[in-house]
N, C-alpha and C positions, 0 to 999 in steps of 0.2 A: 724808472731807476732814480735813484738818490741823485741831485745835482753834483757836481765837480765842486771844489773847492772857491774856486773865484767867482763858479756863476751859484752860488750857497751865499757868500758875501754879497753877490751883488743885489739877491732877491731880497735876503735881509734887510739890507741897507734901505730897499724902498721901500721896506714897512716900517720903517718907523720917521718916515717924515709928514711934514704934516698933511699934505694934501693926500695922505694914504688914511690918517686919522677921520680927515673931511668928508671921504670918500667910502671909510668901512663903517660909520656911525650912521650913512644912511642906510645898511642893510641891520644892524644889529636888530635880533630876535632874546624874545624870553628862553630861557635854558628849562629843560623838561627837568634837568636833572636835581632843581629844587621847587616846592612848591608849597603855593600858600596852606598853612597847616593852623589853625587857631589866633589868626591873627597876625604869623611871623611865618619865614622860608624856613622850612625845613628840608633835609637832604633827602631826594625820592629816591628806592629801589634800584639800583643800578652796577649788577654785581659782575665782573671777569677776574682776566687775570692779566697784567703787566710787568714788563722788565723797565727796573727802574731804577734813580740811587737812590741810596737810602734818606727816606723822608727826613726835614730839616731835625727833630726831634732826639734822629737817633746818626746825625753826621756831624759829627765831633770836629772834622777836619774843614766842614764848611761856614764853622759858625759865625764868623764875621760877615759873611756872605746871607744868612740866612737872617740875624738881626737885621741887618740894612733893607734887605727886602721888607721884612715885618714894619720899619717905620716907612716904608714906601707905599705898602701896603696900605697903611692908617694915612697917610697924605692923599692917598685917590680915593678914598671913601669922603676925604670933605669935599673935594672936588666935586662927587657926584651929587647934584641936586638935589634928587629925591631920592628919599633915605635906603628906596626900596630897589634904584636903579643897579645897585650891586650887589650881590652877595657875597662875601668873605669867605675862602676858603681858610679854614683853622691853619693858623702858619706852622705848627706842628706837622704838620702833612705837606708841607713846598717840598717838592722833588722835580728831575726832570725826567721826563718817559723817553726810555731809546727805543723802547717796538715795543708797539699797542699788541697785542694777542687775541684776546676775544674778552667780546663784552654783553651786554646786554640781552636780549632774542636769539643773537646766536649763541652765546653764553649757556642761557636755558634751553637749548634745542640740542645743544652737544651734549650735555649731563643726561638729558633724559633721555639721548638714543645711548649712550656708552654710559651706564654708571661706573666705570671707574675711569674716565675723561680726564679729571686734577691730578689721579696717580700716575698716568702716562704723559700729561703732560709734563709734569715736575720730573719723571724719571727723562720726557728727553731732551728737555731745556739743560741738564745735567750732564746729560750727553756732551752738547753741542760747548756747553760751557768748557768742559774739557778739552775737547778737540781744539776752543779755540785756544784756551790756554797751552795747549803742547805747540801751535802755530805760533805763538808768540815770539823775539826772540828777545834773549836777554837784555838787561841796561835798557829796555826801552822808556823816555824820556816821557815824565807825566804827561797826561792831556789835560790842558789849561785850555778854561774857555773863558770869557768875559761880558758881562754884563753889554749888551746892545743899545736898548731901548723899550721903552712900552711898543706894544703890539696890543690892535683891535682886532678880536676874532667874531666869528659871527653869533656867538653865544658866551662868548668870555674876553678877559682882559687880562695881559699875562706880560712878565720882561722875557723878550728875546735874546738868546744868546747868541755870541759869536766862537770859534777856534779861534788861538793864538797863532797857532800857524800850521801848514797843511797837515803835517803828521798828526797833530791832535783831534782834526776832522777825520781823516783817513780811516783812525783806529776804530772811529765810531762807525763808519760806514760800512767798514769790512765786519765788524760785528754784527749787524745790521743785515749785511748779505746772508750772512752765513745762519741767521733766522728765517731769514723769510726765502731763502731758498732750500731747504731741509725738508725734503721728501717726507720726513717721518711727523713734522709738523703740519705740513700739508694735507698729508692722511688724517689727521686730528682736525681739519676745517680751521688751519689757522690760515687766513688770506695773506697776499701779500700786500701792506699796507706802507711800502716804501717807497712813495712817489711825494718828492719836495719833503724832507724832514726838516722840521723847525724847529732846533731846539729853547726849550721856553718852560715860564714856571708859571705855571696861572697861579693869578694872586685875588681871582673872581670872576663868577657866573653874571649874567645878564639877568636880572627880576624884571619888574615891571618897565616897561616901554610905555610912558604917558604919553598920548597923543598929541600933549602940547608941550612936548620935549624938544628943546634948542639944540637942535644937534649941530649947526654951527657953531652955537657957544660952548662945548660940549669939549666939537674937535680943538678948537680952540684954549682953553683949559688944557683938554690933555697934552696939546703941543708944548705947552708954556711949560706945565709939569717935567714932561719929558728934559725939557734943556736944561730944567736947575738938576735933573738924575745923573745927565750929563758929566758934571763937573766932579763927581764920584762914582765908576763904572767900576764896582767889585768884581774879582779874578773868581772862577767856581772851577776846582779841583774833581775831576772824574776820577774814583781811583777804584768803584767798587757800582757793580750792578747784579740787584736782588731779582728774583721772581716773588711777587707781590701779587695778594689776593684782594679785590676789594669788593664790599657790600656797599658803596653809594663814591661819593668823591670826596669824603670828607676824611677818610681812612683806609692806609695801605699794610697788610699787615701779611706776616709768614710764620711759620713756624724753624725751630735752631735746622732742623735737616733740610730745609730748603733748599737749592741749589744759589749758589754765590759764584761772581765772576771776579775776581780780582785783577785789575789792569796792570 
């Protein structure tokens, strides 16, 4: 199950200090999900389907939020030593994911036992989006989340988010339940993938890991980085969650009858 509200903050909180930086720099791995292609990373093969907000491109209401990221962005690539130790996710595509769906192997393993798999699913993410919308109750008070910190993950580097306060959590959570425990999703081989949600916006993939890579001086950097991010932790507005299709990580994309949640 998803953490509580206080023990969500307090897991947070110890990723992004520094001896958590010191500590995930020495497992970082190369990411399958780009690959060297002619000389440069290109995005490899990597298609499902996610609920998401809607990528920075097309979120009108988050865009102060989404520039600052983008120049945060461009500050951790000089940081990174070799040119190839990060990859760039197109800041047109920063969202955050509130339930992963299926991806990859089991992505193509579902399509080709059910060829119509994307129509039952989209018919019962619509469903569920409903039911939760009629559960909602009026005047409910936005969910306001807040920039954290950088997070090291073991194939990416991404800012961690925090809730403003419990209700803004909750609502994610109970959305969240109400995905990954749906029988009817179930039967479609969607797992349940809600254990520790971290919400976060990867801003890049792991490339090359050189084997005479300072990963002391690494973590080091990235802590310094993190404290001047510090001193300006922009607010990011949940008000709307898509089902999204994607063919690699560089692109999330639906069509107008997709099913939409509005908070």
């Amino acid at each position: 199950m998803d953490d509580n509200y206080q023990a969500y903050l307090n897991r947070v909180a110890r990723m992004t200090l520094p001896e958590a930086y010191r500590s995930q720099i020495q497992h970082i791995q190369e990411s399958a999900k780009f690959h060297l292609h002619s000389g440069s990373r290109q995005a490899a093969p990597f298609p499902g389907y996610s609920l998401i907000t809607p990528p920075a491109a097309e979120d009108a209401n988050n865009s102060s939020f989404y520039t600052k990221l983008q120049s945060y962005q461009q500050e951790l690539l000089q940081v990174a030593v070799n040119t190839d130790l990060i990859v760039p996710i197109p800041s047109a595509s920063f969202h955050v994911t509130l339930a992963d769906l299926i991806w990859d192997s089991a992505y193509i393993h579902a399509c080709e036992k059910n060829p119509e798999f994307g129509e039952q699913l989209r018919s019962c993410c619509a469903e569920i989006f409903q039911q939760y919308q009629q559960s909602m109750t009026n005047g409910t008070d936005p969910i306001q989340w807040q920039m954290l910190g950088l997070i090291v993950m073991p194939r990416a580097i991404g800012i961690c988010l925090v809730p403003q306060n419990p209700d803004s959590y909750q609502q994610i959570i109970q959305f969240r339940r109400q995905i990954y425990q749906n029988p009817k999703l179930m039967a479609l081989g969607i797992e349940q993938h809600y254990h520790h949600f971290t919400a976060h916006v990867t801003l890049g993939y792991f490339g090359e890991i050189s084997p005479n890579l300072d990963r002391e001086n690494l973590g080091t950097m990235l802590s310094e980085l993190n404290q001047q991010w510090l001193l300006n932790s922009p607010e990011f507005l949940i008000q709307s969650v898509e089902l999204r299709k994607f063919d690699d990580m560089t692109q999330y994309y639906r069509q107008p009858e997709w099913p939409i949640l509005n908070f």
